[in-house]
C-alpha positions as MATLAB code, in Angstrom:
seq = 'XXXXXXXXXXXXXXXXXXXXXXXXXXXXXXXXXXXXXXXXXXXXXXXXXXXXXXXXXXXXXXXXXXXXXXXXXXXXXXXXXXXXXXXXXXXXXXXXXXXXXXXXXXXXXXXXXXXXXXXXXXXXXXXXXXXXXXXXXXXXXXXXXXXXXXXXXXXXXXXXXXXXXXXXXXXXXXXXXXXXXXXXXXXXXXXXXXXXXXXXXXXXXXXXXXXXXXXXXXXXXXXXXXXXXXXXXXXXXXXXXXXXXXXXXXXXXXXXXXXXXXXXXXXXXXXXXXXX';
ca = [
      10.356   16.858   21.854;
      13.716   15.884   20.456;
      14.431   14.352   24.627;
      11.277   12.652   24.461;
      12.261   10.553   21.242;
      15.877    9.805   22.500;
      17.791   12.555   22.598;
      19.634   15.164   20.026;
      22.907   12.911   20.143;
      21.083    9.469   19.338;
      18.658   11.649   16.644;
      21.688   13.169   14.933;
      23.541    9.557   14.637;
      20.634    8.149   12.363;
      21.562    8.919    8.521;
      19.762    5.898    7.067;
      16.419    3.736    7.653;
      14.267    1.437    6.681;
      11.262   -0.005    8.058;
       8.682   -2.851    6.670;
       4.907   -3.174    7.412;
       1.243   -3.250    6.040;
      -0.822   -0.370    4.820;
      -4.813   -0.867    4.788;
      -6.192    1.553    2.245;
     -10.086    2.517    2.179;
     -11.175    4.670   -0.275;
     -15.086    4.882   -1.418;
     -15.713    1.431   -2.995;
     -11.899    0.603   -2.959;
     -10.221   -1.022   -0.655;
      -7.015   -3.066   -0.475;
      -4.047   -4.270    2.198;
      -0.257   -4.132    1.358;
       2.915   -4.850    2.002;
       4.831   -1.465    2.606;
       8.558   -0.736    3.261;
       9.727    2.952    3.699;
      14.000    3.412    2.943;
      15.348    7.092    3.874;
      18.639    8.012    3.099;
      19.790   11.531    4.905;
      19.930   13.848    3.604;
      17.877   13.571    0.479;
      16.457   10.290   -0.517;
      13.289    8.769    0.315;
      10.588    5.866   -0.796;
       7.446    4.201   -0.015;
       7.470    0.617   -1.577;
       4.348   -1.152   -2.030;
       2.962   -4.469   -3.263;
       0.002   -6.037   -3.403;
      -1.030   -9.581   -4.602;
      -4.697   -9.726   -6.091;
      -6.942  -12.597   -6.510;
      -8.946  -12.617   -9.776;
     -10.474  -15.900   -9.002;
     -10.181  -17.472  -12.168;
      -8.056  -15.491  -14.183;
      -5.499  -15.530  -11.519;
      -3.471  -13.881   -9.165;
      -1.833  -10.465  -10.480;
       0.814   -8.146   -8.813;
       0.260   -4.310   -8.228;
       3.522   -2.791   -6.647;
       4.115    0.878   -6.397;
       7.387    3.539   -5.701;
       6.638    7.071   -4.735;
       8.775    9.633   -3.059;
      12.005   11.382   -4.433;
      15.823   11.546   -4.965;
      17.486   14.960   -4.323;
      14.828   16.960   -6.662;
      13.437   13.682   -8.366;
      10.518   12.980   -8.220;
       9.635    8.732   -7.703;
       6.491    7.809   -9.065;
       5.917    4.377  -10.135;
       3.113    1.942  -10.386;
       3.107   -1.317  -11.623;
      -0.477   -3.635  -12.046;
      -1.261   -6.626  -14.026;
      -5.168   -5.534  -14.342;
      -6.826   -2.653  -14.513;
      -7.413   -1.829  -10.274;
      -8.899    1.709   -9.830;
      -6.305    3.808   -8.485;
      -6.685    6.472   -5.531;
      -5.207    9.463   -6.534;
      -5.084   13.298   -4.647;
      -7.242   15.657   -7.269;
      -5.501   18.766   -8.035;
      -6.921   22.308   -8.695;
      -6.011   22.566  -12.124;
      -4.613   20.031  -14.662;
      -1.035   20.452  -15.388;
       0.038   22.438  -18.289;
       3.008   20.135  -19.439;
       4.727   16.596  -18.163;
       7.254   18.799  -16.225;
       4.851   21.178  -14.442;
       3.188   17.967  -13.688;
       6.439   16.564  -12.176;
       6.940   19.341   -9.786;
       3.543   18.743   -8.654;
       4.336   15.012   -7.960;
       7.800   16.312   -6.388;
       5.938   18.525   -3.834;
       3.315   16.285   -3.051;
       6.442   13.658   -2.264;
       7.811   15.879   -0.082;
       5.043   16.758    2.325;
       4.176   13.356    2.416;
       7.801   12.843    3.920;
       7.686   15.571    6.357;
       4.391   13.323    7.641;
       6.409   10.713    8.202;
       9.735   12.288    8.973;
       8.624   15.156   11.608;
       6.980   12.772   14.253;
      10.690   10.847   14.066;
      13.042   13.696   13.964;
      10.556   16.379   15.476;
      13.021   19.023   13.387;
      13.452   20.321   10.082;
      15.588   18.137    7.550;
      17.245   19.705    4.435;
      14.949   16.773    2.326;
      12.425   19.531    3.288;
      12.757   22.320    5.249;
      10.038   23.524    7.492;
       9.217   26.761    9.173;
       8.433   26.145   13.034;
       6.406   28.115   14.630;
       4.595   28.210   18.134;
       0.546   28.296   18.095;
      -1.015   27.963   21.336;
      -2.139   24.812   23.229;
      -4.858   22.843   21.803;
      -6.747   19.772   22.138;
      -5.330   17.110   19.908;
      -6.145   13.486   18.964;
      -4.424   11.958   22.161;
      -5.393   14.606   24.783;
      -4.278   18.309   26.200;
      -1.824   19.475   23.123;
       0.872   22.072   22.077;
      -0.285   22.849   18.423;
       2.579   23.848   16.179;
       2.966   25.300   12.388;
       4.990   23.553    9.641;
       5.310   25.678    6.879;
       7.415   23.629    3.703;
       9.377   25.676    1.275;
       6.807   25.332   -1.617;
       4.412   27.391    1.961;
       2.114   24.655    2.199;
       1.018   24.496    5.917;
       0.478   21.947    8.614;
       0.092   22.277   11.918;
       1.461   19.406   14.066;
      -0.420   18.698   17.669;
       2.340   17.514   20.753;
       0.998   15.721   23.405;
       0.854   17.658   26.061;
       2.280   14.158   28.629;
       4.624   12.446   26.442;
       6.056   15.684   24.179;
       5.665   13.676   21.182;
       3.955   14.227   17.885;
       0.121   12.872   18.436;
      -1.255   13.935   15.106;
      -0.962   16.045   12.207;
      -3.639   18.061   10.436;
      -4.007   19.939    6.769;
      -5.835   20.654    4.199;
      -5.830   19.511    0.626;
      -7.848   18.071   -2.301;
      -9.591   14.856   -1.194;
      -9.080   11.521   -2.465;
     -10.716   10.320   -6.043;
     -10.802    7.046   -7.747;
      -9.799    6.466  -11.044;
      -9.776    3.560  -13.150;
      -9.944    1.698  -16.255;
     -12.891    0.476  -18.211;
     -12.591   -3.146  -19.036;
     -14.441   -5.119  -21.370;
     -14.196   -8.474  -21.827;
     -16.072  -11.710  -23.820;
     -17.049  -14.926  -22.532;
     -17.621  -18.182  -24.332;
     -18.876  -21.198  -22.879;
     -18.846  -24.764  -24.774;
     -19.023  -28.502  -23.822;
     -16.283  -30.723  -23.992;
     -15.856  -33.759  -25.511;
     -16.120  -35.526  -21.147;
     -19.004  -33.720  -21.447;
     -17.330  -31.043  -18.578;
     -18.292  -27.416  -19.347;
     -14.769  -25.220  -20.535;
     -15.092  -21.248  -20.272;
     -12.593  -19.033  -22.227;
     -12.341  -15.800  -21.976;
     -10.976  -12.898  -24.459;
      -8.050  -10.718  -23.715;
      -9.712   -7.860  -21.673;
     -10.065   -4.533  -23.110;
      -9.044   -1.978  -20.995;
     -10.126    2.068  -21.580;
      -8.174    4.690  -19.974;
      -9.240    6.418  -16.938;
     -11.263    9.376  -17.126;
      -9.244   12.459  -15.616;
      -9.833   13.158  -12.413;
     -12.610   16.394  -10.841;
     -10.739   19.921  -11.411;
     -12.686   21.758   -9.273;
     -13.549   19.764   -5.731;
     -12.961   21.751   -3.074;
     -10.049   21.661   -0.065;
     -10.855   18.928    2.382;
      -9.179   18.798    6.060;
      -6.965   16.094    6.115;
      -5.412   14.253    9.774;
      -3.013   11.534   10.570;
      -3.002   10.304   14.045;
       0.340    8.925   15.348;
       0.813    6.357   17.239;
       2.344    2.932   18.712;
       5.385    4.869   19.670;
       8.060    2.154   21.063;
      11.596    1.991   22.010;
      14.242    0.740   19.756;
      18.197    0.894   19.218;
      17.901    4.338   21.387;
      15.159    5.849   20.003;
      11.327    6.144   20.675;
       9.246    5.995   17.282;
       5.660    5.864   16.745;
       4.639    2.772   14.345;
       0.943    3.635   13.377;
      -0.146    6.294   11.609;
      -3.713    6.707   10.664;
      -4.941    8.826    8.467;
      -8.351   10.316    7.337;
      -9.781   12.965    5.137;
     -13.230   14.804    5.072;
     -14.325   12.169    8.090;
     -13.574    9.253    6.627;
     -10.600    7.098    7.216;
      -8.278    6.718    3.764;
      -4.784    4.664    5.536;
      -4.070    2.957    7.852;
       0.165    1.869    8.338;
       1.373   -0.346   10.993;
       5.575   -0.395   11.105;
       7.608   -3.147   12.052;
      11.370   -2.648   13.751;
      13.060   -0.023   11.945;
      16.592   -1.187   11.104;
      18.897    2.449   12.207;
      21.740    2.802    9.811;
      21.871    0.003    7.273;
      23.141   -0.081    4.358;
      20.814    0.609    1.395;
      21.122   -0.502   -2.361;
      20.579    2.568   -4.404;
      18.788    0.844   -6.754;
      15.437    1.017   -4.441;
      15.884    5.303   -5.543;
      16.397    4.906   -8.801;
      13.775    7.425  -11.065;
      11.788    6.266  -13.818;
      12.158    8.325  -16.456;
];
């Protein structure tokens, strides 16, 4: 696998990363495109940057830009809006008993979603979050005639990873996990409309009123969850896939398309920094 992406030599010389694209996001009535750039710095920092530019018609254009992953045992988990957009969020079994039981939550979520992005790169564990390997069997995975293999993280949350069979590298990845709800804010809001003294019609509009989001279902059940990988192309030495696709229950959630990953640059820390 490791061959098949460049080699151990060429994988071992990467300790930094970034990458920009665009992330289409369907969820129930929601749907949105962004602007996405991942930065990973070896051996234990990692972000997904988002931003989005909304148009309100006439109240405007807004901004909604998001941070999530982690530093060393940080958790990153920002998001920024102008209005009141539902938001997509994982449910979880049970609500968390205090803000740092709720942190650890966000931390481990952060983590798996790195070792979705990480293993089809490095196809090996990385001390960001070490995995258990293990052999399953061949099996028939999204691209064709597969070698399925187990990914077990520290926290033992399982995936199993399917290699194509042809190419030796990662064609998919499968688990299982809460599904996707929305949440959002309530807003309220008055209109007024008068005449002018042109005789033009002039609409104002009070500051909206926004509720908070109801907390979301404690008690769905597990859903299975796959991202296809794909788009795999040759760059600097290595050969990395650029789409991943993902869908839960049946129904498509994300879709990212990459760019050209810059190998090795230099990164401002500030793009890690944790919000307190």
């Amino acid at each position: 696998m490791r061959q098949a992406l460049g080699g151990d030599a060429a994988l071992a010389a990467v300790t930094s990363f970034t990458v920009k694209g665009s992330r289409a996001i369907t969820s129930g009535d929601f749907s949105l495109t962004d602007s996405v750039e991942l930065a990973c710095a070896l051996p234990d920092r990692f972000v997904e940057r988002s931003e989005h530019l909304n148009n309100l018609g006439p109240l405007g254009l807004s901004n909604v830009s998001g941070r999530h992953g982690f530093n060393g045992d940080d958790v990153i988990v920002e998001h920024l809006s102008d209005d009141p957009l539902p938001t997509p969020t994982v449910a979880h079994a049970s609500p968390p008993v205090d803000a740092a039981s709720e942190r650890l939550r966000q931390l481990r979520q952060a983590k798996r979603a790195f070792v979705r992005r990480a293993f089809p790169l490095f196809a090996a564990s990385l001390d960001a979050e070490p995995v258990t390997i293990a052999a399953i069997g061949q099996a028939s995975g999204p691209t064709g005639p597969a070698y399925a293999i187990s990914l077990k993280t520290s926290d033992d949350f399982t995936m199993t990873a399917f290699v194509d069979a042809h190419t030796y590298r990662v064609a998919g990845l499968m688990w299982t996990d809460k599904p996707i709800v929305n949440t959002s804010g309530t807003v309220t809001m008055t209109m007024r409309e008068r005449v002018g003294a042109s005789g033009t019609s002039i609409t104002s509009m009070s500051p909206p009123a926004v509720l908070p989001p109801p907390p979301p279902p404690a008690t769905l059940p597990d859903v299975t969850w796959q991202m296809v990988v794909t788009d795999y192309r040759a760059e600097g030495g290595l050969t990395w896939p650029h789409r991943f696709t993902t869908t839960f229950g049946g129904h498509k959630y994300e879709d990212l398309k990459l760019g050209t990953f810059q190998i090795n640059p230099r990164i401002d820390s500030s793009i890690f920094r944790v919000a307190k």
